[in-house]
Phi, psi and omega in degrees: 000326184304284165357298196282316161326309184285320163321274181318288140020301181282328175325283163344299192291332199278327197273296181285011167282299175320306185311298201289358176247356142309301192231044154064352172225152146262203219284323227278319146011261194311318174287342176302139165225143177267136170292106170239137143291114173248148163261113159286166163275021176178229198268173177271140189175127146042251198328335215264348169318338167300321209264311160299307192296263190354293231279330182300309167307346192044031167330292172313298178303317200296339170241031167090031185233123172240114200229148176252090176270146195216150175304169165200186191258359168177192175267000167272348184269341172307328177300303234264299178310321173291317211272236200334330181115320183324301142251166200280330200241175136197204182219109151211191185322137178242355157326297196310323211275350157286323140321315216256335188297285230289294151311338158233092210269337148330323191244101196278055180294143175207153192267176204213329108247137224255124199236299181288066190283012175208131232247139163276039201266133199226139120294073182309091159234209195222139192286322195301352166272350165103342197288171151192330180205164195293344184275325193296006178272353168283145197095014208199157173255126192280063234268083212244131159298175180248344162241017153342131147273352289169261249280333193279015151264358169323322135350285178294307155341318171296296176327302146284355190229053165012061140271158175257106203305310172323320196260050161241136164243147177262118185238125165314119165207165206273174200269345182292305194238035156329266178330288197300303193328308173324294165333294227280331198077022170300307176244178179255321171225158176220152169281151187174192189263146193287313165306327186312286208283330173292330181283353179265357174260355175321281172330324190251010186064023167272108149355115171326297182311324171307325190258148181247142174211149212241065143348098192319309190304347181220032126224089143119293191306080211256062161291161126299154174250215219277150147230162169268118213254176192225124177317121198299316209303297175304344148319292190307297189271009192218058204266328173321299179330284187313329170308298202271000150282336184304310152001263162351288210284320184285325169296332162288268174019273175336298147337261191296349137338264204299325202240071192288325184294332163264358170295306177329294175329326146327342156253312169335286173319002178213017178213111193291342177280312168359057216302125157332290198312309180299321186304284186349312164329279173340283213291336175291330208272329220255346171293275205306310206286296190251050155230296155243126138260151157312345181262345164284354203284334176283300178287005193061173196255155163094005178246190189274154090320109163348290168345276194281005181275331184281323173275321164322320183274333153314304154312322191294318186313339192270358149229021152233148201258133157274167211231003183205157177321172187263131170319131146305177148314294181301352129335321174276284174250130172247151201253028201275335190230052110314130217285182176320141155336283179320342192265335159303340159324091171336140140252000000 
């Protein structure tokens, strides 16, 4: 009985001996998933459908990733979360994360794919308030958040479209009550994301016709928008994981591309208040303006153009002083655990 015992035994060792030099793990390796915490930059809403569909869809798992997304309070806060460690991944501002590489240099935080190639950062008003273009904002009230991604290119915005930032007033207001304060005509205009912000006064019954909305990216402000950025350490020690949520993440990406009315649900389900129609809105506008683009439409999704990632970081220079050279492209974004060309590919 030992004998046979032993047999089997040797059998075992041999077939998982076999395994681990086929494929380089053994089993229990190969059954293993790595955890990753990810942050969006804000509420389950329309846009966060890219993100949501994988987990649904079992994307994430089928690639050896087991992942958890939580809300935040903006596109400035994934940074702050990732850079500590708190989480692994997140989606935020890659502006923000070049200010923040730059005050903190010690921390090689760096983004991995470029999800916003045309950034929503916005001015929202209302013409019955006098807004119509970015000069008509003088003289007039602003209503901005302080972790506002919309509010930290304001700076460029100024700049580039010469208002003179003194006949502006600025009021610090919180992100619940932007919108109604707009509504309401408390301020005249507010910074913000164009989809966010137009479907809430939509939402809040200010008149289509009423709201203006001047979108940075088409007077001057020539960003990149939010990507999805990665913790240096965990990088380091998981580069598989990051390869395999990116994978994951692009077959969703895709997915709610082509069928947005079934991506959404991927929010619904997990935010109660939520009207279809308005996410539905939402996630079509942030599709049409800030996603697929032409370069996405030539280059496929999630990497940079050089070039323009180099004049981008130049504009920032002309109103925040860095305190260190001013950042490469490769400083920044790294494109090594971007999925294949082919699988990136606008269909």
């Amino acid at each position: 009985m030992r004998t046979l015992n032993a047999g089997r035994a040797g059998i075992l060792a041999g077939l998982m001996l076999a395994a681990t030099l086929t494929t380089g793990v053994g089993f229990t390796a190969a059954a293993a998933e790595t955890d990753i915490k990810f942050s969006l930059d804000f509420k389950f809403e329309g846009p966060s459908a890219p993100f949501l569909v994988p987990l649904d869809k079992g994307y994430y798992k089928a690639e050896g990733v087991n992942v958890t997304v939580d809300t935040a309070s903006g596109s400035l806060e994934p940074i702050n979360r990732v850079a500590s460690g708190t989480y692994d991944m997140g989606f935020g501002d890659i502006n923000s994360l070049i200010k923040f590489r730059d005050a903190n240099p010690t921390v090689p935080l760096k983004a991995v794919f470029m999800v916003y190639n045309k950034p929503p950062f916005s001015i929202v008003g209302r013409k019955s308030r006098g807004i119509s273009d970015p000069k008509s904002l003088e003289g007039k009230k602003l209503g901005a958040p302080a972790p506002d991604g919309a509010y930290a290119q304001w700076p460029i915005f100024v700049e580039a479209n010469k208002i003179d930032a003194s006949k502006v007033t600025i009021e610090n207001v919180g992100f619940p009550v932007r919108e109604p304060m707009l509504a309401a005509g408390q301020v005249d205009a507010i910074t913000g994301f164009s989809f966010s912000s137009f479907i809430n006064l939509k939402d809040k019954g200010v008149p289509v016709d009423d709201i203006v909305v001047l979108l940075m990216a088409d007077y001057g402000v020539n960003l990149y928008g939010n990507a999805i950025i990665v913790n240096p350490k965990f990088a380091a020690e998981h580069p598989d994981a990051v390869k395999g949520f990116l994978r994951a993440f692009v077959k969703g990406l895709k997915e709610t591309v082509k069928s947005p009315a079934t991506a959404v649900d991927s929010v619904l389900k997990r935010n109660d208040i939520a009207k279809k129609p308005t996410e539905l809105e939402r996630l079509t506008m942030a599709i049409r303006d800030n996603i697929v683009t032409p370069e996405v439409n030539a280059n496929g999704y999630g990497g940079i153009d050089e070039a323009r990632f180099s004049k981008a970081i130049e504009q920032i220079g002309l109103t925040y002083k860095f305190k260190n050279a001013a950042p490469k492209p490769a400083d920044i974004f790294d494109a090594s655990y971007l999925p294949a060309a082919d699988a990136r590919k606008f269909e």
